[in-house]
N, C-alpha and C positions, 0 to 999 in steps of 0.2 A: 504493500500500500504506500502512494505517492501521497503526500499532504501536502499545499501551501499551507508553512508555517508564518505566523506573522513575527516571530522571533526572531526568525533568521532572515524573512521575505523572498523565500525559496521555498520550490516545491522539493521535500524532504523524505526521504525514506525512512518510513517510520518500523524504529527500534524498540520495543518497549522493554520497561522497566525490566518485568519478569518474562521470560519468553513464552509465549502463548494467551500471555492474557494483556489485558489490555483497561486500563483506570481511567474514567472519562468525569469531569466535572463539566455542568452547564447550566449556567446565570438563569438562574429561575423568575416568576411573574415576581414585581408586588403587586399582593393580590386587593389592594383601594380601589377596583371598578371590574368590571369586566374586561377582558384582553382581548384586544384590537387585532386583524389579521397580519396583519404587518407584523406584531410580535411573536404571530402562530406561526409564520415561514423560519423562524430561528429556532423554533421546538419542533417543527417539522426536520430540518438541520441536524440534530442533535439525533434525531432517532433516527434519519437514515445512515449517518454515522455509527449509532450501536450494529444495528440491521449486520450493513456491510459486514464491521469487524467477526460477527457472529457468522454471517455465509461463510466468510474465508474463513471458518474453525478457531476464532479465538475466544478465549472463554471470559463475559466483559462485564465490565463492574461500572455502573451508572448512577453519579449523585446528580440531582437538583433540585437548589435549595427553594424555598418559599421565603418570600421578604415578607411579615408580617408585622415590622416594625425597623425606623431608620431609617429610611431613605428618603431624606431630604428632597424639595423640590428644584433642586439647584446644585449643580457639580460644587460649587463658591461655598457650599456646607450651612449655607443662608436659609431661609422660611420653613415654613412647615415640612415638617413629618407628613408624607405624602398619605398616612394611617390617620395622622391626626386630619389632613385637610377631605380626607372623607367622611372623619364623622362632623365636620362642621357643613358638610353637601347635603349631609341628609337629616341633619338638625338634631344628631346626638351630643348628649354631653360626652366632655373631652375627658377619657379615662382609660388604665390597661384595659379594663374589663369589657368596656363597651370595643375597645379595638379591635381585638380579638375575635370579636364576638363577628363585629363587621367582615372581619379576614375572613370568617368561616366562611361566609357567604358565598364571596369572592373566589378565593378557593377552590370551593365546592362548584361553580360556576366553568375554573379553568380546566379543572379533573374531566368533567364531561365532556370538555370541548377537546382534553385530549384525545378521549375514548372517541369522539365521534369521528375524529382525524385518525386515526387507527394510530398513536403515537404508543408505544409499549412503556407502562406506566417504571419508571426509573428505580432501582433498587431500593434506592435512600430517599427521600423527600422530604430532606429537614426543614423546620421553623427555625427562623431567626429568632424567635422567641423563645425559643427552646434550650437556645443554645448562647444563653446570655452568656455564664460561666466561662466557657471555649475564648468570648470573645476578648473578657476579661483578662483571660491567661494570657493572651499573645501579648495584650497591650502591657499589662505586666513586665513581661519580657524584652520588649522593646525597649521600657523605661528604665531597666538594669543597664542595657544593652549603650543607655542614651542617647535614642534615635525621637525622643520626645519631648514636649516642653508643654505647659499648662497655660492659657487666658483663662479672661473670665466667663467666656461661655463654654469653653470643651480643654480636651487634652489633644495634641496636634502631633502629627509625625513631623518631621525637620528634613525635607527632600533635599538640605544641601548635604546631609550627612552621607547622604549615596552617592558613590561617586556615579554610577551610571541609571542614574534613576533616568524613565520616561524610554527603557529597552525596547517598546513597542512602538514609539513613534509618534506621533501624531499631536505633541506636541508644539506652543506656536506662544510668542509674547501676548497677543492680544487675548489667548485666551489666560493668558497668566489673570493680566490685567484684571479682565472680571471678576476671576476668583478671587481676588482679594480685596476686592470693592466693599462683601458684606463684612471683614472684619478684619481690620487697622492694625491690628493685634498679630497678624501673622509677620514670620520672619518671612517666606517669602510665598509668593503668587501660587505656586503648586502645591503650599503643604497641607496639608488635608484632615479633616476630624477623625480620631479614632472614638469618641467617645464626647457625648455633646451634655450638658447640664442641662438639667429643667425639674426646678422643682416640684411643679405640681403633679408630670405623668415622668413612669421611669422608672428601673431599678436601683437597688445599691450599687454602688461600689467603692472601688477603695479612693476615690476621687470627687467623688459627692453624687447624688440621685441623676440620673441621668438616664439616657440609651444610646447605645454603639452608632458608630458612622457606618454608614451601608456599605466601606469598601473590605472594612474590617470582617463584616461578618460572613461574606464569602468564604475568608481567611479562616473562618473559627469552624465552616462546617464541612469545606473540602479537607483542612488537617486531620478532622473527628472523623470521617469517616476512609479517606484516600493516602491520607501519613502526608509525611513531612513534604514529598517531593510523591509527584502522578505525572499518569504518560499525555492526557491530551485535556486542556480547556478550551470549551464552544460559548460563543455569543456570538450576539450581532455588533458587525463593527462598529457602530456608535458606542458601545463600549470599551472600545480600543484602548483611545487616549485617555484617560481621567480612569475611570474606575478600573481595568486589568491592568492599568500601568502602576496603578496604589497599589491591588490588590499580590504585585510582584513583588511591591517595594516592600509591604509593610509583611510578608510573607520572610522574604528570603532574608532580611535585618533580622527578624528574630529567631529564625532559626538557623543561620548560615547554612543553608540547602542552597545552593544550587546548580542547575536553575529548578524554580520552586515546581514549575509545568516544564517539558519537552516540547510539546506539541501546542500551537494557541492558532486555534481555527476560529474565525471570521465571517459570519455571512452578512451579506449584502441589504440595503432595506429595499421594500416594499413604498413602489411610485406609484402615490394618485394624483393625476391632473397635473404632473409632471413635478410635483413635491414628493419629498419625502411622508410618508403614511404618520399624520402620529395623531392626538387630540385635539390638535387644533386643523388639520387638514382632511378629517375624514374620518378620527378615530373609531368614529361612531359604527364603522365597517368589523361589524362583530360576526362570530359565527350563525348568533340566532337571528339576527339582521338577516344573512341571505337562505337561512330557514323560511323566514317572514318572508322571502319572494323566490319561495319554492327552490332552493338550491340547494342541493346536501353538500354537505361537508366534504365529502371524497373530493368533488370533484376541486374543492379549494389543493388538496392532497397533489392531485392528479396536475393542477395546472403549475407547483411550484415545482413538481418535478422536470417541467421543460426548461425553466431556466437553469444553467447554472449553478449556486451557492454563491461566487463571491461577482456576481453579475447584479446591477441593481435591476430590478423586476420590478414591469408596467401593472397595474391592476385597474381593468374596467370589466364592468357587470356584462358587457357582448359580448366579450373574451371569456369570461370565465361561463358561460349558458352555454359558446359554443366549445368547453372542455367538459361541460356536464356531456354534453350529447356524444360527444367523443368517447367518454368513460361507459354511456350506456350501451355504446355501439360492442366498446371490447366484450362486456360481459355479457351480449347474446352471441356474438360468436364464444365465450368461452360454452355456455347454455347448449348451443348446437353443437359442440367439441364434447360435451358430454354424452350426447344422445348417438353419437357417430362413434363414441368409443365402446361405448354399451358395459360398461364395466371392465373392460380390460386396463391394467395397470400397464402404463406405457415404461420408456426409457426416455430419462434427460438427454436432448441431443448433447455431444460433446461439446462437438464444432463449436453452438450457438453458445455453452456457457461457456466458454472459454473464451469467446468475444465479450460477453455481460460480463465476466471479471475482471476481465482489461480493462473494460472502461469505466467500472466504480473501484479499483486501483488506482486509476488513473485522477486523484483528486476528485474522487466524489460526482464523477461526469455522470450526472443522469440523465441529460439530455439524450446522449451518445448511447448509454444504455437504454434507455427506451428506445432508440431505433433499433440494437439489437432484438428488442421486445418484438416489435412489430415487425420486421422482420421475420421473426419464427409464425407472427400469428398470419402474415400473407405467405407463407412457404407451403410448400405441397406434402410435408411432414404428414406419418400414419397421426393421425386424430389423435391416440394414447396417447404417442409420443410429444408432440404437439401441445397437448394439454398438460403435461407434468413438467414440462420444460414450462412453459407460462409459469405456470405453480411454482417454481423453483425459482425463475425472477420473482416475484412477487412475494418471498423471503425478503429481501431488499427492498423495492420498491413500496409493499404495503398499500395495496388497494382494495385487500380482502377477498380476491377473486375465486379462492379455491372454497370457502365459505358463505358466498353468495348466493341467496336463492331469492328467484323470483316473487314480491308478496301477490295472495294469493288475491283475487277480486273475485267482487258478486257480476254477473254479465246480463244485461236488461235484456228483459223478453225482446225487444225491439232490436238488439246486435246481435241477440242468436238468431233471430229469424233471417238477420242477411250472413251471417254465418251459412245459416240452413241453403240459401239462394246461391250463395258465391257455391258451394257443395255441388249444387247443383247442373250449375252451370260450369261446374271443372267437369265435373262428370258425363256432359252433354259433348265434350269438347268446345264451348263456347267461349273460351279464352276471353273476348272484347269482355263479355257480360260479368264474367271471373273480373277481369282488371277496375273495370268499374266500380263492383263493389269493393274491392280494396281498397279502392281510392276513396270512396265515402268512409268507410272505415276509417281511413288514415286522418280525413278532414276532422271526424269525430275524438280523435284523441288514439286510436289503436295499429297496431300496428299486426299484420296477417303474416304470416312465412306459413310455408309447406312443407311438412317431412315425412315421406313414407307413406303417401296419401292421406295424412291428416292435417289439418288446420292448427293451427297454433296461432293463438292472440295474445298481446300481450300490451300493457297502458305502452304510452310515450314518456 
């Protein structure tokens, strides 16, 4: 397996820690609203990267965490707690109890949306809440280490004490600049909250009532469950600069590991109306949004696999209806690929997987791999064969095709009787009158095929 790593910014032959297995950490929701699709193409990301490593035989180990507290509205460590500015959305009082309480919702809100994405639920799925402790320790260690210094609103890392802090890039003066607008008090522009004060909401510690900065807590939940140093970390490159450039800093300072990651994979954002996707350009572009205009979830699945990963990706509603239709075409030929095999247990072509591992080797090309896809499904392959090799991409890809079944519908007196008619007129040889009623059929929402002299219907 080739990775662009953003470490090195080279595509890298990935080594891992222990041979055959393979430790993956990835920047999980905060869960203060519902998750916008633009943040599901990075969780989509992250599980076709387990997917892959498991087709190739490796045996993989997957954290991500939940922000359920911490993460400021602002990289500069400035305004609300992104937990606190939901309960002031929905007109709760400001408390642990009621936060938490909000997180569940949310939460419970992104778990579904992963299942409905067929995203395979992650080993580990820590709360930052949970792991207040962890976050503590590091910061502890740090401030032995004296990589820290104390204001009056938090405890801060000291980014000139690294000599190569910012190993991922993408930092720039102006954005210093901002960062240090909200508070006068830092030594310089980049250095960042481990741990922020506030008396009224917050834990102990040994620094007064307060809760963790959001870059820390990464820190506290991939050491607790991945050790000091793991083979690959996934996000979306807007996490690049600011948050996995802390989350290395304040990693590899206190425990002299490094490097703390090997591997730091990157995806692309999600473009609407030629912006990037977020809350104010569209966030409002949710899973159950294109539920509410009849769109399943797959076919969200289905259309980020054409792009790339570290490609930035268009998103409009005619594009993605005409990758529903595209998804529903594959699975009635898988449907007729059943009926043609009749039970016979076929063989993976060779040839064909051995081009499909090439190219998700090849930096997570799914593009490329989907042509090998369809490829096998336009080939003149036995049907067994044909269909177990589909099955066997779709280990990887994840469209659920080997467990799909048709649902099942009631059929109005009124469609069986041209059912009955179209019957009939196959059977007269009257083809025109046959094509006819197909076509009304089709006007109505159905769609007719033929196998083995029987009719098949099936909705659109």
């Amino acid at each position: 397996m080739k990775l662009y790593n953003s470490l090195t910014k080279e595509k890298d032959y990935v080594e891992t820690i222990t041979p055959g297995k393979v430790s993956m950490y990835h920047c999980g929701p905060t869960v203060y609203d519902h998750v916008h699709v633009g943040n599901l193409r990075s969780f989509i990301l992250g599980d076709l990267l387990r997917r892959s490593f498991a087709y190739l035989g490796y045996e993989v180990l997957q954290v991500m965490n939940i922000t359920d507290v911490g993460h400021l509205v602002s990289d500069g460590d400035e305004g609300d707690d992104k937990m606190t500015k939901a309960l002031k959305r929905e007109g709760k009082e400001v408390s642990v109890e009621n936060m938490l309480s909000i997180a569940r919702i949310y939460e419970a809100s992104f778990l579904k949306d992963l299942a409905d994405l067929n995203v395979l639920l992650p080993h580990h799925l820590p709360r930052a809440s949970e792991h207040i402790d962890d976050d503590i320790a590091i910061i502890k260690k740090l401030e032995e280490r004296g990589f820290t210094y104390t204001t009056s609103d938090g405890v801060y890392f000291d980014t000139s004490k690294m000599s190569d802090y910012g190993k991922l890039g993408g930092l720039n003066q102006d954005d210093g600049e901002s960062r240090i607008s909200g508070n006068a008090e830092k030594h310089q522009p980049a250095d960042f909250a481990l741990w922020k004060f506030d008396q009224n909401l917050g834990w102990d510690s040994p620094w007064g009532q307060g809760f963790p900065g959001w870059h820390i807590e990464c820190s506290g939940m991939g050491m607790r469950y991945l050790g000091e140093q793991f083979d690959i970390h996934t996000g979306g490159s807007d996490l690049k600069s600011v948050h996995h450039n802390n989350e290395i800093a304040q990693s590899e300072c206190a425990t002299g590991v490094c490097p703390y990651v090997k591997y730091w994979v990157h995806g692309e954002m999600l473009n609407f109306g030629g912006a990037k996707l977020s809350k104010s350009t569209g966030g409002n572009i949710t899973l159950q949004s294109l539920k509410e205009r009849e769109i399943e979830p797959l076919a969200y699945r289905y259309l980020v696999l054409q792009t790339h990963y570290r490609s930035p990706m268009s998103f409009t509603y005619e594009g993605l209806k005409a990758t529903e239709t595209g998804l529903k075409r594959i699975r009635k030929e898988v449907i007729k690929l059943r009926e043609l095999a009749g039970g016979t247990h076929g063989t993976v072509s060779g040839n064909s997987k051995v081009q499909f591992t090439e190219k998700i080797e090849d930096d997570l090309n799914m593009p490329q791999a989907l042509a090998v896809f369809h490829d096998v499904l336009k080939s003149d392959l036995d049907p067994a064969d044909k269909l177990v090799t589909l099955y066997d991409f779709d280990r990887v890809l994840g469209l659920g095709l080997e467990y799909y079944e048709e649902a099942s519908f009631e059929i109005s007196e009124e469609i069986q009787h041209l059912l009955n008619q179209r019957k009939e007129a196959r059977d007269a040889k009257d083809f025109e009158a046959s094509d006819r009623i197909r076509d009304q059929l089709s006007d109505m929402g159905y769609t007719v095929s033929d196998s083995d002299g029987e009719q098949r219907i099936t909705k659109k």
